[in-house]
N, C-alpha and C positions, 0 to 999 in steps of 0.2 A: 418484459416489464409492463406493467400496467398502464394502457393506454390512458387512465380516467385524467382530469385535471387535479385530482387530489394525488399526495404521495401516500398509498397502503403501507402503513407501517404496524410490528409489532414492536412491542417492548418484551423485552425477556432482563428479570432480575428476579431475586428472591425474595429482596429487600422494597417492603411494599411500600415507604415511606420515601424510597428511590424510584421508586416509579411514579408514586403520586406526586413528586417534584418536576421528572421531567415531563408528565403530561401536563403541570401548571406552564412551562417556558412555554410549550409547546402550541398550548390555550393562547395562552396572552401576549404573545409573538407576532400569531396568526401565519403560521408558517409554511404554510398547504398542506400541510400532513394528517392525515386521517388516522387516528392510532384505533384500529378494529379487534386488538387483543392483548390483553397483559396477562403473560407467564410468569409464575413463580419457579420454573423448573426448564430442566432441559427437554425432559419428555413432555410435558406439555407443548412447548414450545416447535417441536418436533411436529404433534398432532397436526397444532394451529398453521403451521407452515406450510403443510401438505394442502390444507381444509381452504384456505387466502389467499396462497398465491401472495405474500407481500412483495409489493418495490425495496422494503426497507425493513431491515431489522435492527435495533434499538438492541445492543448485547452485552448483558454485564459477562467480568472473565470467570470471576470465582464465585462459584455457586456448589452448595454441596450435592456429592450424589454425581453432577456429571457438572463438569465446568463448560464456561463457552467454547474451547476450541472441540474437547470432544463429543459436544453437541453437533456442532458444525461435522465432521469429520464422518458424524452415521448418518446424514444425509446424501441422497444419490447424486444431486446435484448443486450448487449453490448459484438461481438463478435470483439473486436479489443483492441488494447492496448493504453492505455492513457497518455500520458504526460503533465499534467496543465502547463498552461505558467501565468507568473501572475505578480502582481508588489507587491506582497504582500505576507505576509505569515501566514496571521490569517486564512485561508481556509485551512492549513495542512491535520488536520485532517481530516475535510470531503473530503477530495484526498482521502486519504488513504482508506474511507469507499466503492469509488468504485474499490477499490484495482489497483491505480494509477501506472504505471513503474515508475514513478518520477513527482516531482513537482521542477521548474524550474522558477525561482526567476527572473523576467526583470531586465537590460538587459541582454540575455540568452549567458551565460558562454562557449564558445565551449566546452571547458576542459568537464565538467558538462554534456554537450550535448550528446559529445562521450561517457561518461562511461554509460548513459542512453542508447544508441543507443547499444553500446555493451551488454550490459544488457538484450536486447531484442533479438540479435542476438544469444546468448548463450542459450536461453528460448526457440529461435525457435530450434535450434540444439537440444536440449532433446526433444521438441517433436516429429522431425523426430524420433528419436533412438524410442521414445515407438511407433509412425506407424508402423518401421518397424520390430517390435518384435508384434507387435498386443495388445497391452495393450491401455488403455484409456488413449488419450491426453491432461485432464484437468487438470491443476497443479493448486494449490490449495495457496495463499497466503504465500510467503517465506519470505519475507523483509520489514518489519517495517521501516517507515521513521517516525524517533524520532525526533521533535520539541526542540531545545536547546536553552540556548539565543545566541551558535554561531552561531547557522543554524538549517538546517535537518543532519541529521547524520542516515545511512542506516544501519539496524542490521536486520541479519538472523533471524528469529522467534526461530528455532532448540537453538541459542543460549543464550536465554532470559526464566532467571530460574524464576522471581518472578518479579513483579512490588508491589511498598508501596508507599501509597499514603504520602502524605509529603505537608497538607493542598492544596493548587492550581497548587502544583508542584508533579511530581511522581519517584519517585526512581526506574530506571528498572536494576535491578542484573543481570551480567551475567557469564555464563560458564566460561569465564578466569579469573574469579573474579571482574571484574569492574565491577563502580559504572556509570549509565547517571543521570544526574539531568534534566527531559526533562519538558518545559514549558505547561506542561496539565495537567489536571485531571486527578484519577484515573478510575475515570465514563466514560471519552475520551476513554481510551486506551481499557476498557471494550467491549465498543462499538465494535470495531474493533475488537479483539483477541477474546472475546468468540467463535467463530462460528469456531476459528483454534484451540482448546486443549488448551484454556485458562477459568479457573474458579475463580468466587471473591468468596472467600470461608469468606469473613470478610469484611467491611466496608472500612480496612487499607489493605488488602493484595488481590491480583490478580495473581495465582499461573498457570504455566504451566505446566499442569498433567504429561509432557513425563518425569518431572523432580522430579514429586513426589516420594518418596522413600520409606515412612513409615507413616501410620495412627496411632495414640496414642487415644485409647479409654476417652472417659470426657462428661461432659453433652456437650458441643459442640465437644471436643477434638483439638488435634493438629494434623498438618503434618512438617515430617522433610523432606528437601529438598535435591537436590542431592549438595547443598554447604552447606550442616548441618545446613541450617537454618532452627528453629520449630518456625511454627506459629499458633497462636490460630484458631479455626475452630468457627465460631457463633453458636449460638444452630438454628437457624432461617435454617440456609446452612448443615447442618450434614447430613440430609438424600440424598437431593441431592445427597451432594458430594460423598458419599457412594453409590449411584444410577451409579452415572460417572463414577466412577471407576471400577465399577464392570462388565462395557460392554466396557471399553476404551483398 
């Protein structure tokens, strides 16, 4: 990422009247952000990305010709950070799968902007501190943004003990005891969380191993979790899960 004290950022939208907006927040915020190119396209946007090197891209989803996710997808690498910009909020999830800083709902919220933009700011601050100790700079997915029917609602991963699916709706539990009632699938959130210390040990249950506490022998068995909830294990997932554990 760009060592400068500015954030490099593009804007990529179609809609130039959307972009001449968030480069006014952006102006008169004073935000650190350097915005060095605005695209009206995916191929452009392509070009400029290659040519900047940005910290940041600024991404609307639906553009014609090539939308943002399969702009992103003909890229060899994605070394910058994302922010969706959108009018919409059915595209959550697949934000979240290319492990998005945020997803930003038209017309773009300053308030919103800022805690995004700070967000990043605090992200680049821990990666100087492992430079400068010489450890590896790649941080690995921390913040779940949960689909609600008030909004997105942003949760730590560390503190999401279990999600239960709840038919088209999914229950995610967490560490101070709350409940979210988030508007996706259990299959959604699968997607996303397996590859961070998240395993579906059950068709109803998707457990996060840091939280698991105790294995209970059964032809599938249980796990009790670290908020004493015991859940059934499937006979299908047992060896797995026991595979997981035993190297986690």
């Amino acid at each position: 990422m760009n060592q400068s004290k500015s954030i490099i950022a593009i804007i990529v939208d179609d809609d130039p009247f959307c972009c001449f907006q968030l480069q006014d927040i952006i102006g008169k915020y004073a935000l650190g952000i350097e915005v060095k190119a605005v695209c009206n396209s995916g191929e452009e946007a392509i070009a400029k990305i290659h040519e900047l090197g940005p910290d940041l891209v600024f991404l609307d989803v639906e553009m014609p010709e090539m939308n943002g996710f399969e702009m992103l997808r003909k890229l060899p690498a994605i070394n910058f950070e994302i922010i969706f910009t959108t009018a919409h909020q059915q595209y959550a999830i697949r934000a979240i799968r290319f492990a998005a800083l945020d997803y930003l709902v038209k017309p773009i919220d300053a308030t919103n902007l800022q805690e995004a933009i700070d967000r990043l700011k605090d992200k680049k601050g821990k990666q100087k501190q492992l430079e400068l100790v010489g450890l590896p700079t790649e941080i690995k997915l921390s913040n779940l943004a949960v689909p609600t029917m008030e909004g997105l609602l942003f949760v730590s991963l560390q503190d999401i003990i279990r999600c239960e699916s709840d038919d088209k709706y999914t229950k995610i539990f967490l560490a101070d005891k709350k409940m979210i009632m988030a508007s996706r699938t259990l299959g959604d959130f699968e997607a996303v969380l397996h590859p961070h210390g998240f395993f579906r040990i059950h068709k109803s249950y998707l457990i996060n191993l840091k939280h698991l506490k105790k294995y209970l022998r059964g032809e599938g068995g249980q796990v009790i979790m670290a908020d004493g909830s015991t859940l059934d294990v499937s006979r299908r997932k047992k060896e797995e899960l026991l595979d997981l554990v035993s190297q986690f």
